[in-house]
Structures are given as structure tokens and as C-alpha cells.
N, C-alpha and C positions, 0 to 999 in steps of 0.2 A: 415610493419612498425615496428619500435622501441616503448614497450609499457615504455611512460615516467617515471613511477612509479617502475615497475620492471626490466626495461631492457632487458625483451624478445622480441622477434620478433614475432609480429602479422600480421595481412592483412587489416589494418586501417592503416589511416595515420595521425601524430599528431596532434592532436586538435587544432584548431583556435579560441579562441576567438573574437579577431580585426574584425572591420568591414572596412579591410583597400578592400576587393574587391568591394565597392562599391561606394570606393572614383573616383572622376571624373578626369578622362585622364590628364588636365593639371596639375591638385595639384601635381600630382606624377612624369608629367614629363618635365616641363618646369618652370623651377627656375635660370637663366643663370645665375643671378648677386649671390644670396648665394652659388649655385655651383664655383664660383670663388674664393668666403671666405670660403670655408670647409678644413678642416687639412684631415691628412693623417688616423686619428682617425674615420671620415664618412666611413662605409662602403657602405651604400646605393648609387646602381647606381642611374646614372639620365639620362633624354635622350642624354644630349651633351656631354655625357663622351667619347665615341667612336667615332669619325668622322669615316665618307666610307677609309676616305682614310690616309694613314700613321699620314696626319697631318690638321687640319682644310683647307680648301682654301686661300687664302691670298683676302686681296680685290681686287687687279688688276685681277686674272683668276676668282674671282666673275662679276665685270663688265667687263670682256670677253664674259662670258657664256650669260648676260644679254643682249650684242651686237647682239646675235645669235637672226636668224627669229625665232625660237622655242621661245624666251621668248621676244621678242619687245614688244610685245600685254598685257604681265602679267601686271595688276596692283597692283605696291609695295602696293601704299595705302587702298587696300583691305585687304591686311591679317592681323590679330589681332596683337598686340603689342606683344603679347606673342610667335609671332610663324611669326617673318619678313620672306619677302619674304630671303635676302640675307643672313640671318643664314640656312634658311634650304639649298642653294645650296651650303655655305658653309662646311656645317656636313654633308651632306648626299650625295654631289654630289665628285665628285675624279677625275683627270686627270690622262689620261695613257701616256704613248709615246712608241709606239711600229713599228718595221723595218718591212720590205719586207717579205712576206711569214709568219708571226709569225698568230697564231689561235685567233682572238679574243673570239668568241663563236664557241663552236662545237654544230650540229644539234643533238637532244635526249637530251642535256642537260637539265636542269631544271633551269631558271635565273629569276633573278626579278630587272633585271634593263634595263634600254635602252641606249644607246649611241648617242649621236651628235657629228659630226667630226670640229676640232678644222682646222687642216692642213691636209694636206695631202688627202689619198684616199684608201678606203676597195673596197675587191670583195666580193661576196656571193655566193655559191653552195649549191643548195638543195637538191643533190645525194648523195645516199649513197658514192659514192667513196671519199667524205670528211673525213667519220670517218675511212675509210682504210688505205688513204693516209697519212694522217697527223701523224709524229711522234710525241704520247700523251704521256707529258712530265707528263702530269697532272694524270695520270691513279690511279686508286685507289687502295691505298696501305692497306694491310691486317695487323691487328696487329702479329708482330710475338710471338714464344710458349714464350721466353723469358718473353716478357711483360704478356702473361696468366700467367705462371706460378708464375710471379711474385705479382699477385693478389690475390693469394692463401696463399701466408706467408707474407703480407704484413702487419704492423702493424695495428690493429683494430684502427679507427674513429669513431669520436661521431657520431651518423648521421647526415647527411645533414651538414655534415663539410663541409666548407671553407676557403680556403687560404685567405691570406690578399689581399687587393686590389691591392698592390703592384706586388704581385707573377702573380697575376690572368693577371694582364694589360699584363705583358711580354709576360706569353705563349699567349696572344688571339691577341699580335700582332706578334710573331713571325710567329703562323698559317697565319695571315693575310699575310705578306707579302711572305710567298709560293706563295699564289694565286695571287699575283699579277706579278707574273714573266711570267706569261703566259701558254696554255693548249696544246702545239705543234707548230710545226712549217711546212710548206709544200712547194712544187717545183710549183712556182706560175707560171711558165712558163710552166711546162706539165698539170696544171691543167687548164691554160687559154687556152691551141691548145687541148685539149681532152675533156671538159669537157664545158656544157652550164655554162655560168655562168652572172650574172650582178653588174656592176661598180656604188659606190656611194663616193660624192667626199663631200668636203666642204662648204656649212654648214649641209647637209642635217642629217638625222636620221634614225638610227634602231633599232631593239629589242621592240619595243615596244608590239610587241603582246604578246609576253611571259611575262611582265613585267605587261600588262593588266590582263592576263588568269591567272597566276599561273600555265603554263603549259609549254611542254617542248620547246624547241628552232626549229625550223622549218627550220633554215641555218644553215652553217657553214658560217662565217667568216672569212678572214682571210686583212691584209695588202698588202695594192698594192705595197707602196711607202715608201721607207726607211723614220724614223721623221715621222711618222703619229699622230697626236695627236688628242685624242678623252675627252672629257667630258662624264662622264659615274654618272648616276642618279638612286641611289638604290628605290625603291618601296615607302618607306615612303615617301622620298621626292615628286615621282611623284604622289602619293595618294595628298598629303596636297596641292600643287600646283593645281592639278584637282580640288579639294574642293574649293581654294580662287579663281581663276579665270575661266570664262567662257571659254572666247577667249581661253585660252589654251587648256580646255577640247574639246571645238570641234575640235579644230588644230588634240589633239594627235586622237579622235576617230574616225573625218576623214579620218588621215593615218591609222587606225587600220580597218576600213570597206573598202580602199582602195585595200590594202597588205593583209588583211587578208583573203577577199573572194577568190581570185583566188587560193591564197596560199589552203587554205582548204578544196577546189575542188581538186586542182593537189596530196592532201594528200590524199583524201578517194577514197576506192576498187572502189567504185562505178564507177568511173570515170576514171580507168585505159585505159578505151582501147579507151580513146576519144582523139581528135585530139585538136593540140594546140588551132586553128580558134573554131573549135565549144567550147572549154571550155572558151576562152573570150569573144564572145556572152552571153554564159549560165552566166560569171561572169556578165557582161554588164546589165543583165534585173534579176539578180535574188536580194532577199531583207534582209535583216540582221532583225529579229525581235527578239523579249525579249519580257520575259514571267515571271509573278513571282517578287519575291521581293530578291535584292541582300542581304539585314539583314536579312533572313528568320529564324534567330538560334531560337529568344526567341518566336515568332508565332508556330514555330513548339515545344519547350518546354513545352508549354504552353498547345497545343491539346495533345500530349504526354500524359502528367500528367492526364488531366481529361479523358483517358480509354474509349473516345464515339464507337471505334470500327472503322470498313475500311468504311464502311461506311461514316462515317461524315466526315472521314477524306479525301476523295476524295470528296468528295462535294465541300471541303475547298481548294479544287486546281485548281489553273488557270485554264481554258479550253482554249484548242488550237484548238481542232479541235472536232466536236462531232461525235459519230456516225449517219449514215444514211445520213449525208450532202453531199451536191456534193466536188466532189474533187477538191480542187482549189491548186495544185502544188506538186510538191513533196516534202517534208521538210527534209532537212539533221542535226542534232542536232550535233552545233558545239563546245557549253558545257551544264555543266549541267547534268542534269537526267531530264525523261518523262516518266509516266506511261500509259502503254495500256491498256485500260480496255473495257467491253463487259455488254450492258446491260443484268441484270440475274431478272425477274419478277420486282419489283419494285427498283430496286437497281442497281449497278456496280459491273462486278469481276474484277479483276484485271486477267490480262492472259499474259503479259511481262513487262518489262521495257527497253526503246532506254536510250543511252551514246555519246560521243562521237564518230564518226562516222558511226552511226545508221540513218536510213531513216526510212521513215513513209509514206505511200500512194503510194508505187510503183507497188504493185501486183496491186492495181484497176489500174492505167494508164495501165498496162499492158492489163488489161482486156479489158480496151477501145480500145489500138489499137488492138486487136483481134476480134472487131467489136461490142461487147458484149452492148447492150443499159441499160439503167437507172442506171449504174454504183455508186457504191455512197457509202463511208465511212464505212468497217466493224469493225471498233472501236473507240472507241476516246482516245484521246491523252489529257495529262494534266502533266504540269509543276508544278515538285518534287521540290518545295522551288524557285529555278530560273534554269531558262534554257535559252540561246540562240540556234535560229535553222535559218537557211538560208532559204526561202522560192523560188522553181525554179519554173518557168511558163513550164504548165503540155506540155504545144506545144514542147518546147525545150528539155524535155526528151524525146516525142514521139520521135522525129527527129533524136538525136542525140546519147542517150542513151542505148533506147531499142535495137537497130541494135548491134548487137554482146554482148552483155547482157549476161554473163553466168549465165546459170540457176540455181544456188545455192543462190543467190542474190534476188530472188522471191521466194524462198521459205523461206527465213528467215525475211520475209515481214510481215506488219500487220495482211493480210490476213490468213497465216498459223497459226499466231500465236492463233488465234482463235479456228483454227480447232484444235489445238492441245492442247487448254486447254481444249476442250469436253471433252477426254481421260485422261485425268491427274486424277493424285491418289489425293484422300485427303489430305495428307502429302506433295506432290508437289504443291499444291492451297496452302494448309495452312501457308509452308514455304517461297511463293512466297509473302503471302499479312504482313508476319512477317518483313523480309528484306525491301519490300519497303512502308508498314507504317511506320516503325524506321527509315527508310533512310539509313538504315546498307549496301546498294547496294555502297553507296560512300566511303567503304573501302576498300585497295584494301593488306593491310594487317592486318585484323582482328584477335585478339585471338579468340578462338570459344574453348568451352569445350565442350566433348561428355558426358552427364551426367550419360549415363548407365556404364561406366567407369572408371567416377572420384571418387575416395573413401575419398576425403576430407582429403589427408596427408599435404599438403601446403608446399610439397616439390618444385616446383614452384611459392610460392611466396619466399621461402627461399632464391634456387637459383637468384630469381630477388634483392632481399635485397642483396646479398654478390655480387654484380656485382656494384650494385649502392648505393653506402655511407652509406650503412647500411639500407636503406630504399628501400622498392621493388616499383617500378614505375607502378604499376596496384593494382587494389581490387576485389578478386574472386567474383566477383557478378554481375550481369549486365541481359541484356533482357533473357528470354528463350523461348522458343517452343520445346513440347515436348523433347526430348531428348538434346538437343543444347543449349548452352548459348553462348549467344555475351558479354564477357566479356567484363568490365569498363577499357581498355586499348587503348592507342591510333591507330588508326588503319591505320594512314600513309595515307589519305583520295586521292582519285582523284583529289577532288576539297577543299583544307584544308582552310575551311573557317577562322579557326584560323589565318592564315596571314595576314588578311584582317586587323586587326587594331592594331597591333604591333607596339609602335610609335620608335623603335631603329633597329628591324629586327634582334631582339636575335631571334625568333622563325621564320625558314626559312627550306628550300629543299634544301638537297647536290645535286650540282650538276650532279653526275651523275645516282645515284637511286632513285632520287626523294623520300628520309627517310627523315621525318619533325624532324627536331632536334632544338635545346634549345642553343643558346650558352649562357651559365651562365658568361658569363664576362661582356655583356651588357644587359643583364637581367633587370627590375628596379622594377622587382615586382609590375607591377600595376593592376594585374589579367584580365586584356582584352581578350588577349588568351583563360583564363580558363572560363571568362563567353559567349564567341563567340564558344567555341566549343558545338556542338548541341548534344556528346555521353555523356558530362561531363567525360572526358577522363584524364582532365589535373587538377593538383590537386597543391595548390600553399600551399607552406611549409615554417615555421619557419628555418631558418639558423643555425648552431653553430661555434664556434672557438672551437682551439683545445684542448681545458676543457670539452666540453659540454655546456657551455651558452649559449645560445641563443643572439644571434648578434643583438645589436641595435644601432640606429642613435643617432643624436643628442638630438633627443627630447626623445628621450627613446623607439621608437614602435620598436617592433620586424621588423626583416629584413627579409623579407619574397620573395621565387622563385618561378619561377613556374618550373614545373618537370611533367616527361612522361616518357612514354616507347621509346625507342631510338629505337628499335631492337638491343640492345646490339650492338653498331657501334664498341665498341672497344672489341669485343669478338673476339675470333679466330673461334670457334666454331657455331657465330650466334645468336638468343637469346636463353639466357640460361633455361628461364624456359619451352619452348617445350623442352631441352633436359635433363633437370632433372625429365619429368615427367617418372613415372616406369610402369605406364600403356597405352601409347601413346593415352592419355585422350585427350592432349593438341595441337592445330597446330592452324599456323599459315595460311589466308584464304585470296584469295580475293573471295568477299561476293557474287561477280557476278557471279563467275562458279558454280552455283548454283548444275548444275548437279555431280560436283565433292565433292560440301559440303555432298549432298547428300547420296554419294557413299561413303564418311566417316565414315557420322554417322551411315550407315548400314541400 
């Protein structure tokens, strides 16, 4: 950071006075009628500065959408005065109209909205040969040396400069309407005689489970029918909609435990070599359970701060399943984190942690159909902040699973995991109950410094200050264990709970690497973000114009962003500060290849 007083560059970031991160979500982001009387002089966003889409909705495609079975049920006069139902489908919802063959969503992406179809009709493939076939109009473009080089002799900025509101709107809607031209286009005719695929026409809906998860897209989509028109509902909206009405919440989580079980059986190894019949059975009789608290940030803060040790801290975690219990199904963990632990004299060790597509209890059924009696839980299982897992009935794996089961899939089972923490070093124990007491397992691009070779030059926070506005988007300090530090940098999470309460969707996943990035043009500074993230990753800053003042509203408070580690998106080279370090102190980790952090640190 920029030290205010002398103008050097530090590894702080400017001091706040303001107690504006603890003002409440609507003061800051719902004011329709003063947002209407503000001059060009306001730079503060607010939330209806941005609609989804080029221009608010008109009221006729408002009471369109409201026609639709998806919202007949919402009741308007539920939702607050401050937050109608028909402004949010106005700003946050956007119609498309897309022809024959054009890509609506590509499968691996990362989206947070879902679709309802106005006219017309979509197909879906969930095979790989979507992202081969399609020519990706949308592919990600690399900055070229030009624009590096051009960062290098580019005139010095106060930090945390900003253009005027004016400059900012253009470029964040010229970006805007790139994406809305569409991600490819494919031969719907070779892909409908070659390829399995399924048809959804008028009114129905999709996307919704990515739109739920924060995870990536599971189809491809694409247009059936030339004039397709689709209604498309970014995140916030369908957040606040969830929140004021019932009826809609069960509608969309019906469809999501509907679509989503089968879907995430035909996704996971486990179930490769199973036949279509027995995996809609096994969908038919298996359970969708939750574990945990979805706001888990400030409970886990909170144990954090008071230092009681692993210990207390699995105490404090859901149990899902104990040791010693009978086995009652196999559980597949369909988000979230879960930790395995093993009772050690009076206490738990920790000996793994399941992710996404991870199971739990399948060496014991194993062992049962191998004839083995009194079979019965060699760990327990406990939900890391919140976890969803699928609960299968242990008959339908005997039946259908275990028959052609390659045996690398039991050994990476509860059961081994066990045996395998017998032998573990101290430093593998020690760095296993570090990662997942902090929850540092849900990064999955962590900075990590090697301490036996960092010499404290800050030629890495350097490089990050001259990449971004003069201010470096990290602070060298953060958890350690012996030799390693999980540095205060954003770490691009699995599951970015930061998303979760963004009331504009500046802070959101590029589509296609799933990098959490900031768009500062609809930003409104309300620090939601920065107090939802559970690393304290994200750090919300004073503004300046291009004097050095510090940028204020009408009433005179500072005009404050929030700001992060991007992984340097517009670098050529990547982020700049692993490649300015001179002792390769510095990389970048995901937390979970534990053995590879390992092998790092030496």
C-alpha cells in the first residue's frame, strides 16, 4: 500500500476511519428515488445503477415474466417497499433472443444465473463433445505484450484512482455487451443424430443448480429454434426472490433436488461403470441432506480468534456420522467440505478431509458384502462450516456399484484413510489439522510463502502495488505452521462464500476459470463481501481522483471499494508477485494437494 504521509509503498493498506462497513445492506444499497435526483457530481454507486441487462426491463416483459408458472405463485405484497418484487426482475433479470444452434451456456463454465424460456426451445448435452464441437466465440483472450509493456511506462496514479463515473459506465458496458453476443455456436443437427441429448421448450427452466451452488455449469446448452427468447435471472435476484417468497423457494429447490441428483451421480467416478436403470433407481431412493450453517463466516471467526485448539474446534462441528456406528448408506459430498476424524484417547485426530465428489463409508459396505459381520464406521465424519452430501441406501451400492468397482476407489475410502494416518509424520498431522482448522482446504488458489526462504524484501508486494493502482492487493502476513504461511490474499475459494451477499454481482466467477474478480463499475462499497469472507482476504479502500483526494458523495463520506487479489487477470505473465519473487519463496496452491504443498516446502 501507499504510505499516506510519505508516499512510499508499504504492505498495509490505507487507513479507515469510517464505520461505513458496518452500516446495514439497505442504507447503502437501496435509495431508488435519490438515485434519480443525483447529478453527475455522485460518484457513489448504488444498487440500481447497473441493470443485468443493456437497459432496465420495460413493464410489459416485467408482467411477461410474472405470467410465467415460475413466478404466478410469488407474492408481490410480501416483499419490503424498499426491494418490490417488479424492480428486482426489472434490474436484475434481462431477455436474450438467440437462433438455432447459438451456445447459451457451455458445461465447465462457472454462471450465476438461470433461465426461463420465453418462445421458442433449448437442447442440453452433458458430454464432453459440447466443449469440442462448439465454435467458442467467447474463448479467453490473453492480454497482449503491448498492453504489458504499456504498464510499465504508463503515467504514475494516485492510488486507488478512479475514472469518473461517466468513463467507468462505458467501458463496463461495452464489456457487457461482448457477453451478450453469445459463447459459440454448433451443427444442432450432427449434435442431435450423435449425441444423447434433452429438449426443453416453453415455459420451462434451467441453470438453476449453478445458480444455487456457485459451481460450474453441468450442460451445455444450446438453441433449438431460430427467435428463441429466454428470460435470464442473475443471482441477486434469484437470492431476494428465495428470501420473500416461499412458494418460489420450494418450486426452484424442488427443481434443484429433482435435476440435480441424477445429474451428480452421472458426474462422479464412482458411478462410471453403472448402467442408466440402476443409476435412476439409486437417484429414485437416494436423500439430499445438509449439514451446517450456510452463514458459517462469523461462527467460524469467532472460534478462530479464541485459539481453543483442534480440539474444541471439531467438537463445534456438525456430526454426520460417528465412529463405531452402523453403517447406514454411502454418502457422496455434493458441496461443501467434511472432515474425517479418528478417536485418539480422549479426543479426535483429524486423518482426511471429503470435497466435492468424495464418498464416505464405502470400504465398510465393501466389507460387508465380503461377508465380514459387525461391520461398523471406522471414522466420523463432520460438516466443515456447511456441507451438502446425498445419502445412497447401502442395498443399492451392494447391488449395483460394488460389481465392477475398480479397486483404487476403496482405497481412497474412510477406511484407508485411517490406516494411513497411523504412519504419517508429524508435519503431515500437523499440516493436515492447520489447513482444515482454518478452512484453508477451500482455496484452491492460495498464496503460501515458504518461510525458510522468504528474506522479507517486499519485492512481491512491490510487484502487486505496480500491477494494481499503486496499491498491492494482499498483506504479507497471514496463518503459519512451521515453515508455511497462508498468506491474507484472496485465495479464488471452491466455494466463495463471498458471493453470497453481493447485492449488484460486482464481486462474481469469470466464466471460464472460475478467478473471483471485483467489477469496480458496480461496486457500491457496502463491505458485505469483505465481512462474509471467512480469510479476511478482502480489504475495502478509500477512492481518489486524479489529484490524490479522496473521492466523496454528497454528504461528504469517503467513497470506499472493495479490492483483492485478481490473480493479475490482465497480466501476460500471471500474477506478478510469485514472479517477482527472487528466491521462489512465493507460489501460488491449491490447499488441498496437500502432498504437493508438502513437497514444496521441503
Amino acid at each position: 500500500m501507499t504510505d499516506r504521509a510519505s508516499g512510499r509503498s508499504t504492505n498495509t493498506f490505507p487507513a479507515r476511519t469510517s464505520s461505513r462497513a458496518s452500516r446495514p445492506i439497505e442504507d447503502a444499497v437501496l435509495d431508488v428515488e435519490l438515485l434519480d435526483q443525483q447529478d453527475e457530481r455522485d460518484e457513489r454507486n448504488r444498487r440500481w445503477d447497473e441493470p443485468f441487462g443493456d437497459t432496465l426491463l420495460d413493464p410489459q416483459a416485467v408482467a411477461r415474466v410474472l405470467a410465467l408458472p415460475a413466478f404466478t405463485d410469488v407474492e408481490a405484497e410480501n416483499f419490503p417497499p424498499w426491494l418490490p418484487l417488479a424492480d428486482i426482475l426489472a434490474n436484475d433479470g434481462r431477455l436474450r433472443r438467440v437462433n438455432r444452434g447459438e451456445v447459451i451456456i457451455r458445461k465447465g463454465d462457472y454462471g450465476n444465473s438461470l433461465f426461463v424460456i420465453l418462445e421458442g426451445a433449448v437442447a442440453g448435452l452433458g458430454a464432453s463433445a459440447a466443449e469440442t464441437r462448439g465454435t467458442r466465440a467467447g474463448r479467453r483472450t490473453r492480454p497482449s505484450w503491448r498492453r504489458a509493456l504499456g504498464r510499465l511506462f504508463a503515467r504514475p496514479t494516485p492510488p486507488e484512482y478512479r475514472a469518473t463515473r461517466h468513463n467507468r459506465r462505458a467501458r463496463h458496458q461495452a464489456a457487457r455487451a461482448d457477453t451478450l453476443q453469445g459463447i459459440g455456436k454448433v451443427d444442432v443437427n450432427a449434435l442431435m443424430a450423435k449425441s444423447g441429448t434433452f429438449t426443453l421448450s416453453a415455459p420451462e427452466m434451467f441453470g438453476e443448480i449453478a445458480a444455487l451452488t456457485r459451481s460450474p455449469r453441468n450442460a451445455s446448452v444450446f438453441a433449438l429454434e431460430d427467435d428463441t427468447v429466454l428470460f435470464e435471472l442473475r443471482w441477486q435476484g434469484l437470492r431476494e426472490i428465495r428470501n420473500w417468497s416461499l412458494p418460489f423457494r420450494e418450486r426452484i429447490d424442488a427443481l434443484y433436488h429433482e435435476r440435480g441428483l441424477l445429474t451428480r451421480l452421472l458426474q462422479c467416478p464412482v458411478f462410471d461403470h453403472v448402467g442408466d436403470a440402476a443409476l435412476d433407481e439409486i437417484a429414485q431412493h437416494s436423500l439430499f441432506e445438509t449439514y451446517g450453517n450456510f452463514d458459517w463466516t462469523q461462527r467460524f471467526k469467532s472460534e478462530i480468534g479464541r485459539r481453543r485448539g483442534t480440539g474444541h474446534i471439531i467438537e463445534q462441528e456438525p456430526l454426520i456420522c460417528q465412529e463405531g456406528n452402523h453403517v447406514d448408506g454411502l454418502l457422496l459430498i455434493n458441496n461443501g467440505f467434511a472432515r474425517v476424524s479418528e478417536r485418539v484417547d480422549h479426543g479426535e485426530r483429524t486423518i482426511g478431509h471429503l470435497s466435492h465428489d468424495d464418498t464416505f463409508g464405502l470400504s465398510e459396505i465393501a466389507a460387508m458384502e465380503r461377508g465380514e459381520h459387525g461391520v461398523t464406521l471406522s471414522a466420523s465424519l463432520r460438516a466443515i462450516g456447511y456441507v451438502d452430501v446425498i445419502r445412497i441406501p447401502t442395498s443399492l451400492i451392494r447391488e449395483h456399484v460394488l460389481p465392477g468397482l475398480p479397486a483404487h476407489f476403496l482405497k481412497a475410502s474412510s477406511g484407508d484413510q485411517s490406516g494411513q494416518a497411523e504412519t504419517a509424520e508429524p508435519m503431515r498431522q500437523g499440516m493436515m489439522d492447520f489447513v482444515v482448522d482454518h478452512r484453508f482446504i477451500n482455496g484452491e488458489n492460495a498464496m503460501v510463502i515458504n518461510l525458510d526462504r522468504c528474506v522479507g524484501c517486499d519485492d512481491c508486494v512491490r510487484a502487486c502495488a505496480t500491477a494494481h493502482d499503486n496499491n498491492p492487493r494482499f498483506v504479507r502476513h497471514g496463518h503459519a505452521f512451521e515453515n508455511a504461511m497462508i498468506v491474507n490474499a484472496c485465495m479464488h475459494c471452491s466455494d466463495p462464500v463471498c458471493l453470497i451477499g453481493c447485492p449488484t454481482g460486482a464481486i462474481h466467477r469469470t466464466a471460464e476459470t472460475g478467478t473471483v474478480i471485483i467489477d469496480d463499475s458496480i461496486c457500491i462499497g457496502c463491505s458485505t463481501c469483505a465481512n462474509s469472507c471467512p480469510y479476511n482476504n478482502i480489504r475495502m479502500v478509500d477512492i481518489r481522483d486524479e489529484t490524490g483526494a479522496i473521492m466523496r458523495d454528497r454528504e461528504g463520506r469517503p467513497i470506499a471499494r472493495a479490492t483483492k487479489c485478481d490473480l493479475c487477470a490482465g497480466q501476460l505473465t500471471g500474477p506478478a508477485c510469485a514472479q517477482a519473487c527472487p528466491h521462489d519463496a512465493l507460489a501460488r496452491v491449491n490447499i488441498r494437494d496437500t502432498e504437493k504443498l508438502l513437497k514444496w516446502l521441503g
